[in-house]
N, C-alpha and C positions, 0 to 999 in steps of 0.2 A: 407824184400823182400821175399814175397810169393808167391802163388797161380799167381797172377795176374804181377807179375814183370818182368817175361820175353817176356810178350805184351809192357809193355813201354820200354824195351831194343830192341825190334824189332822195333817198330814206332822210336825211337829215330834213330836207325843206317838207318832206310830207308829216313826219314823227310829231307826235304831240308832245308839247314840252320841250321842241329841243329846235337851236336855232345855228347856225353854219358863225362862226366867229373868228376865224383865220385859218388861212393855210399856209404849208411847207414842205416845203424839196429842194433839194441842196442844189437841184439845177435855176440860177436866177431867172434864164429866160421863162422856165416853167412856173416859178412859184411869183413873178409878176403879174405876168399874162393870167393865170390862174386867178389871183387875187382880183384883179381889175376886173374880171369878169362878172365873181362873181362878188363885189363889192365889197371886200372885206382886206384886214390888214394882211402881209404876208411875208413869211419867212425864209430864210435858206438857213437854218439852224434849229435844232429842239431847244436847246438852250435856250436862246434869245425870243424862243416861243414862249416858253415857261416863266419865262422873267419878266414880261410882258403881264402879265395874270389875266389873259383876257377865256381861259378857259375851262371848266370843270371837269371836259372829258374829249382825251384824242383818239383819234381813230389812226390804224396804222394801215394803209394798204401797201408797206413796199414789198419786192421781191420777197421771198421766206426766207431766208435765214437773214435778213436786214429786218426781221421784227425786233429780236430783242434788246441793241441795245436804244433805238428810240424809246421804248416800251419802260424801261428798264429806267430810265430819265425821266418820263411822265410821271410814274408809279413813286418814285424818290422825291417828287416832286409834291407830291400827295393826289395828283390827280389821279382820275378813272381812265381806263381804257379797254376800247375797242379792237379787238387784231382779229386781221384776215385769218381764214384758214389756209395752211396749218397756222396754228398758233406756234412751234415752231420747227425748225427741221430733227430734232434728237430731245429727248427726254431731259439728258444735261438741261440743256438752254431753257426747255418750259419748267426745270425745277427753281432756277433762279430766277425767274417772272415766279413764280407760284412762291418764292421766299419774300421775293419784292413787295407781294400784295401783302402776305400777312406784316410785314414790319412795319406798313402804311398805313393800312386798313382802308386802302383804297381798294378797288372791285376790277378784278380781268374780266372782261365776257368776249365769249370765243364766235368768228361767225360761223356758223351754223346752221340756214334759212329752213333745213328740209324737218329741222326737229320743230318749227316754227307750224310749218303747212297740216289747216285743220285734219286732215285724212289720218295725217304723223299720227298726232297729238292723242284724237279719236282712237286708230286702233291700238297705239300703247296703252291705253286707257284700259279698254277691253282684254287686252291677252293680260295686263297685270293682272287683270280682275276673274281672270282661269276662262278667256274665251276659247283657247288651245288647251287648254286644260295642262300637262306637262309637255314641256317643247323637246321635240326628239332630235331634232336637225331644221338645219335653215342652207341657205343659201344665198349668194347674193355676185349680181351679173351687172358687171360697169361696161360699156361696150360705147368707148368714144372714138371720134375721128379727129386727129391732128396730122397736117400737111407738113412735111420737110420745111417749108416755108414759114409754118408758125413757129415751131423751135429757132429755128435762125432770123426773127425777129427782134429776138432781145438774148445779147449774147449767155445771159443768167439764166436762161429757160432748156432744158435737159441738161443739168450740171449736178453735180451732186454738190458740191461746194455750196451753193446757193437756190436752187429750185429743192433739192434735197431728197427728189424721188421724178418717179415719172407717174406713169400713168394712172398711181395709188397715191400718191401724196399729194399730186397737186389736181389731177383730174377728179380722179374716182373717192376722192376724202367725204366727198360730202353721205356718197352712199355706204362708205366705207364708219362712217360714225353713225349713220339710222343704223347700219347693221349691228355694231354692239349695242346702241340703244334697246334693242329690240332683245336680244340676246344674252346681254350680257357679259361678263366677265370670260377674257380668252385664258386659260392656263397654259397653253400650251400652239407650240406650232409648227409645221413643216411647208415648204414655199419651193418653187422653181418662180424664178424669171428670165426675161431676154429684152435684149433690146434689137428684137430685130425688124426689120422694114425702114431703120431712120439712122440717121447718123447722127444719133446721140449717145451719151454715158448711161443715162439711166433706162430703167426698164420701158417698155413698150406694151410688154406680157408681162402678167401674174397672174399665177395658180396655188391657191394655199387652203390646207386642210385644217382648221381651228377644234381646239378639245377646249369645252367651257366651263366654270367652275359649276355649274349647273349637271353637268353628265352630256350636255346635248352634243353635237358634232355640228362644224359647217364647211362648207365651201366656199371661198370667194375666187370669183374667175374677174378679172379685170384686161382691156389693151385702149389705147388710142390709135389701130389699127381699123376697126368696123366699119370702113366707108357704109351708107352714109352720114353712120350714127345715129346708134338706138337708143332707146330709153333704157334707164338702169334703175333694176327693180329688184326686188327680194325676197324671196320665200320661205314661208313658215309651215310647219309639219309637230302637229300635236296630239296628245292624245283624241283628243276630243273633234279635230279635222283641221284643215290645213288653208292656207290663203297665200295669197301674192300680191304685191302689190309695187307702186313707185312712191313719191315723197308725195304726191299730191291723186292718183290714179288707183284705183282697187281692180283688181283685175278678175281675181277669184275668189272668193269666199266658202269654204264646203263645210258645214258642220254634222257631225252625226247623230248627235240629240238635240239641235239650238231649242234652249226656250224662247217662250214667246219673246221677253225681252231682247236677247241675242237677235233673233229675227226681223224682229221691229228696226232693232238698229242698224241692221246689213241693208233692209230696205230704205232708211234713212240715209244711210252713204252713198246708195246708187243713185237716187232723186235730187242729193245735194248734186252730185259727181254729174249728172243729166243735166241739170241747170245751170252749172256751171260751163258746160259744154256750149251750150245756148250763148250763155255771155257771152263767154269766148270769141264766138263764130260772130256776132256782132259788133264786137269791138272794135277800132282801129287799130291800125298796124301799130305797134310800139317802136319808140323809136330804136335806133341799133347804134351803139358803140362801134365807129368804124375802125375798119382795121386791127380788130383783132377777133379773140374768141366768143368776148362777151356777144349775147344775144340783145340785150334791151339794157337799157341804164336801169330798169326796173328787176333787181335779180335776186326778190325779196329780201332785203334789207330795213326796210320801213319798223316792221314785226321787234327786231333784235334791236332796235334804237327803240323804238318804246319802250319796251321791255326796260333796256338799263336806264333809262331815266325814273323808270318805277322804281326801282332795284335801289337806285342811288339814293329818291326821296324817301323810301320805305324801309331804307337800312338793313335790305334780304339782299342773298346771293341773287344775280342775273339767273335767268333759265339757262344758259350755258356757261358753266364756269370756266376757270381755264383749268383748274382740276376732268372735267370734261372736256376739254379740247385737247389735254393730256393723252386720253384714253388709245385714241384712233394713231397719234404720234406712236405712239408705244406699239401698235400691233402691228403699222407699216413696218417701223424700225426692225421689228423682229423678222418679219415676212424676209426682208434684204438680208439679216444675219444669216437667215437658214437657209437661203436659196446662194451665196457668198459659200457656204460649208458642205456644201453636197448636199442639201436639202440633210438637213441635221435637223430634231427637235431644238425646239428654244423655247424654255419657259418663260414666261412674264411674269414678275413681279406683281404686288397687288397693288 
């Protein structure tokens, strides 16, 4: 229970339907302390959690490649689960979670927050429904800042053994999955990377040119170099006009025939996007997870724990399956193969 743990104690106590029932980490001092807090039983074992039966769905937040065999034990278990992104570091390891569910018939859901946020939700909506009309090209710009000092926080953070990537896997994933969301299926791909500015293994830079099963082309430019850290957003380019936008921001909207409807709705995005602004600027400060990346304990997780409590009562797949937490694993994984081989194509698989 790290960095990222006291976002699924807040999505947990705020979710409808769903209530905090024990925790664990193999560290005792942490998974007491933990416990006592927050008044529940506690563990240093998956095992001895499961045998216990105190719960119908675990959440995983360890390091990435320490997702799957907790994951793996839950799922055998017949329980449901929650895993951080990535869901995991190589397509190997999420096809054996993705075997684990079917033999269960227990439910992966991947996190995911930005396929969550209305704006996401909204304009997939719209370009399914021909607002670009046919998509010719996209692009999409991760542009984070990490300090020599956060990597050397936690000896598993820029490792490939266990963090699993750098600046695409574990930073840029989140806009790295709106991007195929949006997009679609990659056939193909050519990548440079570097790790340069940090004294780490994995990248720092990525540059990668995407061919989609659609005909379209994209771009993805990622680093955790950008002092002092911009927002990362994404552009679409269609027959019909073109837009940008972040997970929750609309930036531009251009069409060259909108009807009334399309019109209606862009000015609908900006009024919501306007008043939201307003909130915003009045709110209170949220609070901050100290000592590391996280920004607030609030780092939309709420959305994806109701979701699978629906999921779970109503006998459907989660809004993000792990079939879909799959997708984004597969396109990094490739990006490091062809930037590893001189920037070689590398097909993906369907």
């Amino acid at each position: 229970m790290g960095a990222i743990a006291p976002s699924h104690f807040y999505a947990i106590e705020q979710a409808r339907g769903a209530t905090l029932t024990a925790v664990c980490d193999i560290r005792a001092d942490v998974a007491r302390r933990v416990g006592e807090e927050r008044g529940v039983p506690h563990f240093t074992d998956v095992g001895d959690l499961l045998a216990a039966d105190l719960i119908d769905v675990a959440t995983i937040g360890t390091p990435n490649a320490y997702h799957l065999d907790p994951a793996l034990k839950v799922l055998e278990a017949g329980k449901h689960v929650l895993v951080e992104k990535p869901l995991e570091i190589t397509t190997e390891r999420i096809d054996q979670l993705l075997a684990a569910e079917a033999r269960s018939g227990a439910r992966i859901a991947c996190v995911f927050q930005s396929r969550f946020k209305p704006l996401a939700r909204t304009l997939r909506s719209l370009i399914s429904d021909g607002l670009l009309g046919e998509l010719y090209t996209g692009s999409a710009h991760i542009m984070y800042y990490r300090t020599q000092e956060y990597y050397d926080s936690g000896a598993w953070r820029g490792t490939w053994d266990v963090d699993g990537g750098g600046c695409l896997m574990n930073q840029g994933i989140h806009c790295v999955d709106l991007f195929l969301w949006f997009m679609g299926q990659v056939e193909e791909v050519i990548a440079v990377t570097s790790s340069a500015g940090r004294h780490i293994e994995v990248e720092t830079v990525a540059h990668a040119l995407a061919t989609f099963s659609n005909g379209a082309h994209g771009i993805l430019d990622g680093t955790t170099l950008a002092y002092p850290e911009y927002e990362s957003y994404i552009e679409l380019v269609g027959s019909r006009g073109s837009c940008a936008f972040s997970a929750d921001r609309l930036r531009t909207m251009d069409l060259i025939d909108p009807t009334p409807d399309e019109a209606a709705a862009r000015e609908t995005i900006l009024s919501d996007q306007a008043r939201r602004d307003t909130e915003a600027s009045n709110a209170p400060s949220k609070e901050v997870a100290p000592g590391t990346a996280v920004g607030s304990v609030d780092m939309g997780h709420t959305p994806i724990v109701e979701d699978l409590v629906e999921a779970i009562r109503e006998e459907r797949a989660p809004f993000v399956t792990g079939t879909e937490g799959r997708r984004s694993v597969a396109f990094i994984t490739a990006i490091y193969e062809s930037a590893r081989n001189g920037s070689a194509p590398v097909r993906l698989g369907q």
